[in-house]
N, C-alpha and C positions, 0 to 999 in steps of 0.2 A: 343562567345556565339551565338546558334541561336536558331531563336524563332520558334514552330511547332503548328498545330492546332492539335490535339489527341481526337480522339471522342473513348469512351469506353463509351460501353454498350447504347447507342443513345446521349449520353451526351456530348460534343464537352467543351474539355477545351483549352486553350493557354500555352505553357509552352515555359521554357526557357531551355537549354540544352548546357552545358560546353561542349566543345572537350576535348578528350585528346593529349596532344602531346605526340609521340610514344616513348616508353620507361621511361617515367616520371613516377614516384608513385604519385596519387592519393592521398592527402590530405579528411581526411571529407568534404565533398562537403556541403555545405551549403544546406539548405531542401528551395527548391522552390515551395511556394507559388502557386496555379492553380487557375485562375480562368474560372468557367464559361462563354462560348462563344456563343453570339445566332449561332445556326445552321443554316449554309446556305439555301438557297433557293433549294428546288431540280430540278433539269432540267425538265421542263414541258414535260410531257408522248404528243406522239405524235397524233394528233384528229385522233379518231378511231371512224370515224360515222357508224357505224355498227348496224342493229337490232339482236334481235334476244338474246336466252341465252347466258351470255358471261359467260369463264373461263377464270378465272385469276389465273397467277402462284402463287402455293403456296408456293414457298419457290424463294429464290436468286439460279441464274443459266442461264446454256446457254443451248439454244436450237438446241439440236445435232440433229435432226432427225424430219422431215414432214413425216406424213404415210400416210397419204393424201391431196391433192391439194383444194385451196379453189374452190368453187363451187363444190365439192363430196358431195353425201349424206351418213349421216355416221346415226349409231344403235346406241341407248343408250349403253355405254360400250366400242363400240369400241375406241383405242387406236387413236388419233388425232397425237399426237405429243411426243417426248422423249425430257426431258429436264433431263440435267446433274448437278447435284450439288454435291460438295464432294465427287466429282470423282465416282459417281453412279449416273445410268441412272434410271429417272424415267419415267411411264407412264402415263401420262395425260391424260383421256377418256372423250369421250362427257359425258354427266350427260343428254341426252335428244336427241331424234332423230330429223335428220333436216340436212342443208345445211351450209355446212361450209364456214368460212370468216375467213382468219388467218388475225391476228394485226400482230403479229410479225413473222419476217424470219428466217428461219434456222442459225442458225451461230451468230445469236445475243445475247447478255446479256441483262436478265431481271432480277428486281427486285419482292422480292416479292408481289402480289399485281397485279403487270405488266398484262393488257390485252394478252393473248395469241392469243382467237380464239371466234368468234362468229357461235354460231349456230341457225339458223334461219328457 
């Protein structure tokens, strides 16, 4: 038997989990029990002392593509950054004119939430 943490739907439960050994039939398995597990800590997001409007990703993904370098100045609208989630690329736009400050690097995984880019 081994033990898993299984988080569905944000909910983190413990469960216990029979092997099978190969070519064996499977008996009724006995119904295992779940309990709730408190949820880990999450890894502290890294200090982003940054002014200025910040956009955060809305959804989970990685960030394929800078369209611009920090310190550019970017237009309300213009396109900052491509981030990929479920295997589509979306485009991230300033919401506000001003000087950009990326948090995060091309090629990393963010969470939803995750600081992208500060505009100042």
């Amino acid at each position: 038997m081994k033990r898993y943490n299984v988080t569905v739907n944000g909910k983190t439960y413990d469960v216990v989990v029979e092997e099978k050994t190969s070519g064996a039939p499977v008996a009724s398995a006995p119904v295992v029990q779940s309990a709730p597990v408190a949820p880990a800590a999450a890894p502290a997001a890294p200090a982003a002392n940054v002014a200025g409007t910040k956009v955060n990703s809305p959804m989970p993904g990685t960030v394929l593509k800078m369209n611009v370098k920090s310190g550019d100045s970017v237009k309300r609208g213009d396109v900052v950054c491509v981030l990929e989630a479920m295997k589509m690329e979306n485009e991230i736009t300033a919401p506000v004119d001003g000087t950009v400050s990326f948090a995060a690097a091309q090629g990393s995984s963010v969470k939803t939430g995750d600081l992208l880019v500060a505009i100042g």
